[in-house]
KOLNUSE-537540 format. One line per 5 residues: number of its first residue (from 1); for each residue x, y, z of C-alpha. Coordinates in steps of 0.001 Angstrom, whole numbers, always signed. Example, Ala and Ser with C-alpha at 12.3 -4.5 7.8 and 13.67 -1.06 7.14 Angstrom:
! KOLNUSE-537540
1> +12300 -4500 +7800 | +13670 -1060 +7140 $
//
This chain:
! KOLNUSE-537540
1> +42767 -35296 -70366 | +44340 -36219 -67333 | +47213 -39140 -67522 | +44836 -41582 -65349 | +41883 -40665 -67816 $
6> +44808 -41570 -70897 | +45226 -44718 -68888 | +41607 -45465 -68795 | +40760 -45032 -72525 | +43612 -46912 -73361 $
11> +42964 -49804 -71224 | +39125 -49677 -72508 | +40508 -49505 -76989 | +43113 -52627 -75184 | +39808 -54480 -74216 $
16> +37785 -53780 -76611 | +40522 -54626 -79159 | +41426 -58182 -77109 | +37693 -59053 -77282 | +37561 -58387 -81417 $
21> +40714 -61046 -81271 | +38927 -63512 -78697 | +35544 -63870 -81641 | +38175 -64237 -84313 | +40162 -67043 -82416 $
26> +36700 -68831 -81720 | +34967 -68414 -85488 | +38534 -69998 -86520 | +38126 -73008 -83942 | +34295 -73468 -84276 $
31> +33454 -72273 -88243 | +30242 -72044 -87619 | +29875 -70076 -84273 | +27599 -67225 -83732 | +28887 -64628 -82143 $
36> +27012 -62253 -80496 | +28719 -58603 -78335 | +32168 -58281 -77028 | +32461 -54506 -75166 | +34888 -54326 -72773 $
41> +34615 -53970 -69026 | +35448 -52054 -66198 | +37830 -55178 -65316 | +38370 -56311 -69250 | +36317 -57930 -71575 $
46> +33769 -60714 -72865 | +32274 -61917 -75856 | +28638 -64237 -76356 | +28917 -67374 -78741 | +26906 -69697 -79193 $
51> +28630 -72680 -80439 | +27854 -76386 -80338 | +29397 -77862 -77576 | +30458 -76546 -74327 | +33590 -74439 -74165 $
56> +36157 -76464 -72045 | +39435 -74885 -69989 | +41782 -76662 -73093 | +39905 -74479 -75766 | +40226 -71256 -73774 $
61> +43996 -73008 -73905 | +43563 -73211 -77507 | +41980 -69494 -78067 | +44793 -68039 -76413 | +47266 -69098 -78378 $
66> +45650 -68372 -81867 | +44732 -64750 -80440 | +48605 -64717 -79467 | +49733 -65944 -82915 | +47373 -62681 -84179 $
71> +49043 -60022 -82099 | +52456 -61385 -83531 | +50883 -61040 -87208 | +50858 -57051 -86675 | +47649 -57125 -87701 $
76> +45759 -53390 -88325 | +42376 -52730 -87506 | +40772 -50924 -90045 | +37144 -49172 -89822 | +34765 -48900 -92541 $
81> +31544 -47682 -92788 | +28622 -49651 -94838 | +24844 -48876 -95752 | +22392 -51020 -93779 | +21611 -53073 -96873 $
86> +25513 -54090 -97445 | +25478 -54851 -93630 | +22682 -57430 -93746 | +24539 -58774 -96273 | +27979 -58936 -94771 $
91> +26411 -60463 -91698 | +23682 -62806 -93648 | +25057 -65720 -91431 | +25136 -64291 -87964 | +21511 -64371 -86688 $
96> +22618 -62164 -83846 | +24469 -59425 -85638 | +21153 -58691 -87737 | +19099 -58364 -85340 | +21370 -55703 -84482 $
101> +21663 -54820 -87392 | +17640 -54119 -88084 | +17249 -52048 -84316 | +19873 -49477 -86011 | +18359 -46111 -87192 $
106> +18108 -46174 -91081 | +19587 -42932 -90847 | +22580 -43602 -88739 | +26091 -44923 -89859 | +27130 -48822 -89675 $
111> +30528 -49377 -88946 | +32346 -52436 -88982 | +35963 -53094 -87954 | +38257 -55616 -89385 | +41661 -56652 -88575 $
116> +43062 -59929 -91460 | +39763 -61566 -92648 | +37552 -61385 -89517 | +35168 -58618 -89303 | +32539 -57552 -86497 $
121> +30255 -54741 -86521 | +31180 -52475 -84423 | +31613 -48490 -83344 | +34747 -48837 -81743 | +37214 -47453 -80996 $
126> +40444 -49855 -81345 | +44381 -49697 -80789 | +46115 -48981 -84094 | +46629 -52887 -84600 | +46739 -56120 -82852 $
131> +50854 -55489 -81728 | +49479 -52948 -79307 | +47191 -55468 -77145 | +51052 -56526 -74741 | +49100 -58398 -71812 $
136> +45745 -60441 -71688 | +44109 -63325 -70087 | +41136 -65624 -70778 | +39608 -66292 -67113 | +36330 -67789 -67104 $
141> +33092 -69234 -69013 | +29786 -68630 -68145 | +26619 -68698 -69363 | +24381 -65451 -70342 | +20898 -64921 -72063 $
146> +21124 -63138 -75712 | +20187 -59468 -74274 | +19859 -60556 -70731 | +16389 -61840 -71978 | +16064 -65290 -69534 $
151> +13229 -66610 -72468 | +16022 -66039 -75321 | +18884 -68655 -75947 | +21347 -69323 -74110 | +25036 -67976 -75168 $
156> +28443 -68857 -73594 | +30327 -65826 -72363 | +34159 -66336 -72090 | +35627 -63390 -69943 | +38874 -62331 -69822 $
161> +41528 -59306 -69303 | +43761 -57400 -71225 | +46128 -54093 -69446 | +48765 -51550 -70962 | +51870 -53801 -69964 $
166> +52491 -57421 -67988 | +53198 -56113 -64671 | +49446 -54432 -64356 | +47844 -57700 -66069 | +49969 -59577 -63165 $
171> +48868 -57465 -60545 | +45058 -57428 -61625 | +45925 -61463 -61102 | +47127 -61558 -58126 | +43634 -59225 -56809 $
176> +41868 -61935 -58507 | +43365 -64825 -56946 | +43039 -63046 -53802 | +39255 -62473 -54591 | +38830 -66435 -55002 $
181> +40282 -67119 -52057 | +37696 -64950 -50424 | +34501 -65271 -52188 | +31654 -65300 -50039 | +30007 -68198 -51958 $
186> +32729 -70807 -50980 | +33163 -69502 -47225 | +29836 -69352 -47175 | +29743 -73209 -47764 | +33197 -73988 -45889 $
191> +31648 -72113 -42588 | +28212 -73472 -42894 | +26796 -70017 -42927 | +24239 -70446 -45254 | +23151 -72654 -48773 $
196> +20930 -72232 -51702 | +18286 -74866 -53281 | +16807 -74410 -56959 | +13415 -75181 -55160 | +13982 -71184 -53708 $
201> +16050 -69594 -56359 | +18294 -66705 -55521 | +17219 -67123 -52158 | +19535 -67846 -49102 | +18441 -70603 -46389 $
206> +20700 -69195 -43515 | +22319 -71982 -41567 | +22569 -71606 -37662 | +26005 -69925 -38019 | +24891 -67823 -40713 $
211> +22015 -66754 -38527 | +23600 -66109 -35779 | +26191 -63412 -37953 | +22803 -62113 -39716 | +20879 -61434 -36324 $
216> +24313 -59744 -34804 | +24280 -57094 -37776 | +20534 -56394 -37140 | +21066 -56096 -33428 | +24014 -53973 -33950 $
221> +21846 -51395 -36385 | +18798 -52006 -33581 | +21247 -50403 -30834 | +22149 -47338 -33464 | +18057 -47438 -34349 $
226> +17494 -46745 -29975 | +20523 -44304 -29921 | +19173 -41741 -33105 | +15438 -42296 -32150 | +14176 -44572 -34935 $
231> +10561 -46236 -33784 | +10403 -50103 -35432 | +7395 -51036 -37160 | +6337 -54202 -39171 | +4218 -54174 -42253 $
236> +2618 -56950 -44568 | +4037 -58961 -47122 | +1331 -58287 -50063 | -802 -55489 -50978 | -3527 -55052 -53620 $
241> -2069 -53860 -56630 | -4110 -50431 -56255 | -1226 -49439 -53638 | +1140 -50076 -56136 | -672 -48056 -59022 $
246> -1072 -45071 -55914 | +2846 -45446 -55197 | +3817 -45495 -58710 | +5557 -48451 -58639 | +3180 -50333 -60722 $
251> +4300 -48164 -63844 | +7984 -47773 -63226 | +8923 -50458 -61073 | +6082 -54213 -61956 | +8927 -55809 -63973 $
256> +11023 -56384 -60873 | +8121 -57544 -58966 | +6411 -61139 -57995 | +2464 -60490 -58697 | -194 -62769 -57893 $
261> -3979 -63261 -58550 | -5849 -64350 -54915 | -9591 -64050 -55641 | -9717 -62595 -59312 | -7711 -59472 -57405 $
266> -4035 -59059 -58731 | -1724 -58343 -55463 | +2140 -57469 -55255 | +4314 -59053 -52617 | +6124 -56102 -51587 $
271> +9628 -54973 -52894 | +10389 -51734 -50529 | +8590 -50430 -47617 | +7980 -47198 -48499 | +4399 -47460 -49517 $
276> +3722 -49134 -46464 | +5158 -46236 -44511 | +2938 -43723 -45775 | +47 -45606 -45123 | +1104 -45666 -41391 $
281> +1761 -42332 -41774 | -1477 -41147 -42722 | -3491 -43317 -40476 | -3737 -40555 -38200 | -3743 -36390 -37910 $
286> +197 -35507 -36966 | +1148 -31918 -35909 | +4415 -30280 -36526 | +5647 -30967 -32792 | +5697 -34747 -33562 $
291> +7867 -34458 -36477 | +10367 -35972 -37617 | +8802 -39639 -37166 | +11429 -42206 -38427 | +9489 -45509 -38998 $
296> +12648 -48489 -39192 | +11810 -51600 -40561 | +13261 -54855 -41336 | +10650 -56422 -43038 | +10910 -59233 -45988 $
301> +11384 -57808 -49587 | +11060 -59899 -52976 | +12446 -58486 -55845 | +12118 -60316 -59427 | +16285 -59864 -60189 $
306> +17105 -62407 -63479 | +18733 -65227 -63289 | +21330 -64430 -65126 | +22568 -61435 -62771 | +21867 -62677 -59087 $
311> +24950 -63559 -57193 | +25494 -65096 -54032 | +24404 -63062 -50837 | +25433 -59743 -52906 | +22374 -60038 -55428 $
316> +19254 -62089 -54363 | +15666 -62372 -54874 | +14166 -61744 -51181 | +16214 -60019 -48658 | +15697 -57473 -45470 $
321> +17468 -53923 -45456 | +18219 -51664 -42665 | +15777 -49415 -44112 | +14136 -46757 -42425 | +11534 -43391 -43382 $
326> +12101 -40306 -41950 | +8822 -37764 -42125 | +9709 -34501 -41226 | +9236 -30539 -42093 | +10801 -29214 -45063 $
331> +12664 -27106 -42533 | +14320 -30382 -40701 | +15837 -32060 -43895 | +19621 -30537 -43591 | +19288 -32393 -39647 $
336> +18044 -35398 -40686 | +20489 -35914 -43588 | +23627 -35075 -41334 | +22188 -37070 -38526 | +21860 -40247 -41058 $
341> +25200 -39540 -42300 | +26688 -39636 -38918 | +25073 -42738 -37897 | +25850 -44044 -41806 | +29841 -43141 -40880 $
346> +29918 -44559 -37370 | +28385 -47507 -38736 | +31274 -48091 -41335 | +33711 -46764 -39023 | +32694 -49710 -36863 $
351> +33308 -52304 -39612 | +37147 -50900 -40419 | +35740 -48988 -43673 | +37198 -46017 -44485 | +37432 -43613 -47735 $
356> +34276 -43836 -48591 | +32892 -42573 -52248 | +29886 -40132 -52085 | +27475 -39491 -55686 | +24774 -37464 -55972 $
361> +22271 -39531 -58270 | +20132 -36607 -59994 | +16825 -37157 -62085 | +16013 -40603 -64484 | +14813 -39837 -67427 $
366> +11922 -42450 -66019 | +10610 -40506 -62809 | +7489 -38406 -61458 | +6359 -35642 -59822 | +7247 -31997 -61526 $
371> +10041 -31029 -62459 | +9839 -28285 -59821 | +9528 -30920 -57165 | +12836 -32499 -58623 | +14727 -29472 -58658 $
376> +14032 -28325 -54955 | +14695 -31871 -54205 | +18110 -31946 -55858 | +18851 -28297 -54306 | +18207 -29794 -50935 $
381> +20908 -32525 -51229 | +23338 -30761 -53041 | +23077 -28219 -49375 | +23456 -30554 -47140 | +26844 -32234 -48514 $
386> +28131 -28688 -49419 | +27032 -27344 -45455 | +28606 -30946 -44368 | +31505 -30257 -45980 | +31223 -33739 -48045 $
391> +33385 -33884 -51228 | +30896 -35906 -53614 | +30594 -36766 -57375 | +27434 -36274 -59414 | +25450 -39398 -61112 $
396> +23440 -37356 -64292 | +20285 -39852 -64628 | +21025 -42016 -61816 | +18268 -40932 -58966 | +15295 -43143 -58202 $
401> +12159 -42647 -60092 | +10531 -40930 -57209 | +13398 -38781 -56252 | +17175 -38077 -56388 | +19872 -39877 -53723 $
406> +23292 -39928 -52031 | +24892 -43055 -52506 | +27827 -44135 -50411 | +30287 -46677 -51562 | +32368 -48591 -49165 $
411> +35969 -49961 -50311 | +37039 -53790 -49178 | +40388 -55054 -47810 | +41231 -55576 -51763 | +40295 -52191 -53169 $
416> +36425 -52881 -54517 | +34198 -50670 -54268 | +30337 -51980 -52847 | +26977 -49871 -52948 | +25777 -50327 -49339 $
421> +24139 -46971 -47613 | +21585 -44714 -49577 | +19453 -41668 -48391 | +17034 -40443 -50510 | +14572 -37185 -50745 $
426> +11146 -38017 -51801 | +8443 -35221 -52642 | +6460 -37467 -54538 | +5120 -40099 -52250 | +3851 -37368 -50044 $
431> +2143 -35946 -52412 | +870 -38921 -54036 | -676 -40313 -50928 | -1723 -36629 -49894 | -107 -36872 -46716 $
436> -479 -33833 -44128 | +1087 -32202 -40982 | -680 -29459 -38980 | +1777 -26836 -39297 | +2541 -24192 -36020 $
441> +110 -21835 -38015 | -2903 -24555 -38079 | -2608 -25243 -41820 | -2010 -28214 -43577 | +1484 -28707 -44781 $
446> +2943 -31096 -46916 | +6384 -33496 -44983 | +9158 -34538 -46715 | +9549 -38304 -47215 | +13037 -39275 -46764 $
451> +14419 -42867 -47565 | +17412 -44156 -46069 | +19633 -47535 -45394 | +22854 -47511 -44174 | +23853 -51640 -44517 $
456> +21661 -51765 -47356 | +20227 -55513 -47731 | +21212 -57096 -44528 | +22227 -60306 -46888 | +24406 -58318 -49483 $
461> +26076 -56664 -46372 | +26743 -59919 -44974 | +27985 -61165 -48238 | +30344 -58128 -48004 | +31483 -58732 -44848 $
466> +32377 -62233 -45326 | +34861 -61113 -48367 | +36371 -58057 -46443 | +37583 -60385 -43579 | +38128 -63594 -45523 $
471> +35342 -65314 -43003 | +36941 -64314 -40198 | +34573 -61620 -38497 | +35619 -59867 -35715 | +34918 -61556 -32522 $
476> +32016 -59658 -31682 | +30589 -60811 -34870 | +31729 -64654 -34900 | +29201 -67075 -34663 | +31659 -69462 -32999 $
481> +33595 -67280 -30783 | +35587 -69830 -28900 | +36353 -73675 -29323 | +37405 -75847 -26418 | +39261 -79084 -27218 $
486> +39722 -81384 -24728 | +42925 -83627 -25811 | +41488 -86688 -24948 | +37987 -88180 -23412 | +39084 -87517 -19470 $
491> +39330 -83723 -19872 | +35786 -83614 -21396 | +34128 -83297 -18049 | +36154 -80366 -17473 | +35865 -78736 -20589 $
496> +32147 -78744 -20056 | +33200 -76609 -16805 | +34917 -73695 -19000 | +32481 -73998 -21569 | +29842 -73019 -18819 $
501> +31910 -70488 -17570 | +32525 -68353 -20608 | +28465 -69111 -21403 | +27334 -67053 -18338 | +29417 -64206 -19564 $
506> +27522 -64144 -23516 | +30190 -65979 -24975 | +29442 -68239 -27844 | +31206 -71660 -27496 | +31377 -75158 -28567 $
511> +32889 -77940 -26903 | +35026 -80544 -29543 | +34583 -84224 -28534 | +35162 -85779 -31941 | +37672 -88464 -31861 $
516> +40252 -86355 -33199 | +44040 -85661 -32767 | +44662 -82246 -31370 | +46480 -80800 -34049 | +43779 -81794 -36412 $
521> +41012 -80212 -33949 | +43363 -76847 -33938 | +43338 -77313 -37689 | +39865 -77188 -38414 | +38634 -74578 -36076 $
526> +41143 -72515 -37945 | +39974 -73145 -41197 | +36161 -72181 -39363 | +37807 -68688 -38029 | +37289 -69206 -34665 $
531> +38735 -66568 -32497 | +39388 -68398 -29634 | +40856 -72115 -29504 | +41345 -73286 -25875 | +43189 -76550 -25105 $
536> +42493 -78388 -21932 | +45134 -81430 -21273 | +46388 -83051 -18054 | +48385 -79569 -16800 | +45954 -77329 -17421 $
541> +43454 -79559 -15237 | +45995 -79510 -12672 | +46217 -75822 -12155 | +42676 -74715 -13262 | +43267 -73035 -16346 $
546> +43601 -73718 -19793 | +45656 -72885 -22437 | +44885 -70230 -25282 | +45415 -70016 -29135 | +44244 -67521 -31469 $
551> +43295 -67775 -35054 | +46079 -65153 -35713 | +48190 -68227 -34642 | +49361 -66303 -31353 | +50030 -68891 -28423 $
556> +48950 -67206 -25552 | +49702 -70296 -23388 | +48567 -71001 -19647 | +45188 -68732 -18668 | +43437 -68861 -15581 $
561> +39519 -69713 -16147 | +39086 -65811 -14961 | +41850 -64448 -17213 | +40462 -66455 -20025 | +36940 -64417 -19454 $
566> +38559 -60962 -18979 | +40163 -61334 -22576 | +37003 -62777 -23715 | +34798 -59834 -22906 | +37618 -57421 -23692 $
571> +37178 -58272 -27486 | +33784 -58205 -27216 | +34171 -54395 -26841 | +37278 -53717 -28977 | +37075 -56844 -31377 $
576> +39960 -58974 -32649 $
//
């Protein structure tokens, strides 16, 4: 095991260790709580209680200092093993730790660990004893379903943290802090980019800034679509569930869909475009000269994700992707993958991402099609990122039920990694819909059904976005790209005449005529991230010019109206 790997199992026996301590500090403040899991996390821990008030910040306070007063006890942790029968009855209180309890295998082992007098069943494994956990923090409450189940009761979750020593608990802090200060849900509402109502859950209403930002991304992916010869189609909301049975989504996928009854005929409003795409497909005879057809499409999608896990812009309920089918020979898939993945990397490139993580997601246990169909589908990916020269890691399980992918995950200006860009190689759909090229000898051949994205959901991206640059997009991107204030009523007139200016060139611009002081205009249109902040007084009317600040807080002073557009358009090509 390598020392990073030692790390990693240590931090994950820390966590799981600190969590054990968290249920004991809470069964000791609330006697009768019921506790339900506690694993730990990629980030640190949790545990589920339900209790009978609402946790408040003073008892995570409180919890804290009981779980500290453990550690300092020395406390071992000790694991015994227990027949089912002396489990039920160890745990006759805690409703949630028999049901547990009764989905066990009568044949397998129950273990329970126990550190004092508090006891939780559990496999483990643990840190020697309660001295070893050096650094932890409680950090939030939330609310979660008992097994994610939204018709089961209601739990409290308290999260926290726990590393090998103080300085990486500090540092994993100071990320943290750093990630508040740049979630997308408050810029979202401090830019006036975009809101939620419970009337719509999980479902963004994009404000006029937030539209403006949303229709830039898909015009930027519409210029790639015209430069790698994508044709863009758009396809219905709902279908009759028969396409749904035909795609095989209706067995492996009808959970995570909205269905609905129209005329005693059950329909699905449509959560990928894929089925859609095969039916244009196979509308009419194709030949082998007019593949590879690459159908783009940036149609409305509903997917049924739970309350409990949809967050923000990165996890919602309807959304568009960049997503695009590629129909070509058997022969053609190694060009079409490298072709994606060099539009995929000029894409990110674009946005300042670099290092990106590459996985091979190979066959679900869930999945059709033969198994002969999977394995020339997984050959064909594995060549192309070997003959691309691609260093990627392999996902055992991880593929989509109708085929395996490449996933690529992007890293953000504090380290985290996103799931944004996917291509996938699909035999089954083909086959399923019995879709047919005229090959150069006049038979019938089978295509290849590729699925790609390189954004993923245009709204998740965005979400993204808005955390990687703190809300302030590059210029090209800004939906306010310059603010005039004019410092008092008689340089309004004026201002209008700038404002027009830099309109005729594509700029986007707003004029500030609120009865404000100056410094307080400045002030808020840098806490909107505008690029641009041009201040028109007395001189600058004088000599035909204004004067220029940027958000960076660079004083550019005194520009001429024509200097003012140069720089305007020239980070409109380069950005900020």
């Amino acid at each position: 095991m390598s020392s990073q790997e030692e790390i990693l199992s240590l931090r994950e026996r820390i966590r799981h260790s600190a969590a054990h301590l968290m249920a004991d500090a809470v069964t000791q403040l609330f006697p009768d709580a019921k506790i339900g899991i506690g694993p730990p996390t990629e980030d640190g821990f949790y545990y589920d209680f339900e209790v009978s008030r609402a946790f408040t910040p003073e008892d995570l306070q409180a919890i804290e200092q009981i779980m500290v007063s453990t550690i300092e006890s020395g406390k071992l942790f000790e694991r015994v093993e227990l027949s089912i029968d002396e489990a039920r009855h160890m745990f006759a209180d805690q409703p949630y730790k028999l049901e547990i309890i009764e989905d066990i295998d009568s044949n397998e082992t129950i273990s329970i660990y126990r550190h004092g007098t508090f006891v939780d069943l559990c496999r483990g494994p643990h840190v020697e004893g309660t001295g070893n956990i050096i650094a932890f923090k409680l950090l939030t409450i939330a609310g979660a379903y008992w097994r994610g189940d939204e018709n089961r009761t209601m739990l409290q979750r308290i999260y926290g943290t726990a590393f090998e020593n103080k300085e990486e608990l500090d540092l994993h802090l100071e990320r943290l802090e750093q990630a508040q200060m740049r979630d997308h849900r408050r810029l979202g509402r401090e830019l006036d980019l975009y809101m939620f109502d419970p009337i719509a859950p999980a479902s963004p209403f994009f404000l006029p800034k937030g539209a403006t930002v949303y229709n830039k991304l898909v015009e930027y992916v519409r210029d790639l679509y015209e430069k790698y010869g994508y044709q863009e189609v758009i396809t219905p909301q709902i279908y009759s569930t028969e396409l749904w049975k035909k795609s095989g989504h209706y067995d492996n996928y009808v959970d995570n869909m909205f269905m609905i009854d129209i005329d005693d005929r059950e329909y699905g409003v449509k959560p990928m475009n894929c089925p859609a795409h095969t039916l244009m497909y196979s509308s009419k005879l194709h030949s082998y000269r007019d593949l590879p057809i690459r159908y783009a499409d940036f149609g409305r999608l509903h997917r049924y994700e739970r309350s409990g896990v949809t967050h923000g812009l990165t996890r919602v309920r309807t959304f568009a992707q960049d997503d695009a089918h590629i129909f070509c020979t058997p022969e053609q898939i190694q060009q079409e993958i490298q072709q994606f993945i060099n539009m995929l990397l000029e894409s990110y490139s674009h946005f300042g991402f670099k290092d990106i993580r590459i996985t091979l997601s190979l066959r679900p246990d869930k999945r059709v099609g033969s198994d002969d169909m999977w394995d020339k589908a997984e050959e064909a990916l594995e060549n192309v990122l070997s003959l691309i020269g691609l260093h990627y890691e392999k996902a055992v399980g991880e593929g989509a039920f109708y085929g395996p992918k490449i996933d690529f995950f992007i890293p953000d200006a504090l380290g985290r990694e996103w799931q944004l860009g996917t291509v996938q190689l699909d035999f089954a759909l083909p086959e399923r819909f019995d879709l047919e090229y005229i090959a150069e000898d006049g038979a019938p051949r089978r295509p290849v059904m590729i699925h790609r994205a390189m954004l993923g959901a245009v709204e998740r991206f965005m979400g993204v976005l808005i955390e990687h640059y703190a809300g302030a997009f590059p210029f090209w991107l800004s939906p306010i790209q310059a603010r005039i204030i004019p410092i008092a009523d008689r340089h309004s007139e004026y201002a209008g005449h700038v404002s027009e200016r830099l309109k005729e060139v594509g700029i986007r611009v707003e004029v500030d005529v609120r009865s404000e002081r100056m410094n307080a205009k400045i002030r808020d249109a840098q806490m909107n991230k505008v690029p641009f902040m041009i201040i028109i007084g007395d001189r600058e009317i004088e000599s035909n010019a204004v004067s220029l600040r940027l958000r960076t807080g660079d004083d550019l002073g005194k520009q001429s109206i024509d200097s003012l557009i140069s720089l305007a358009e020239e980070y409109l090509v380069s950005g900020d």
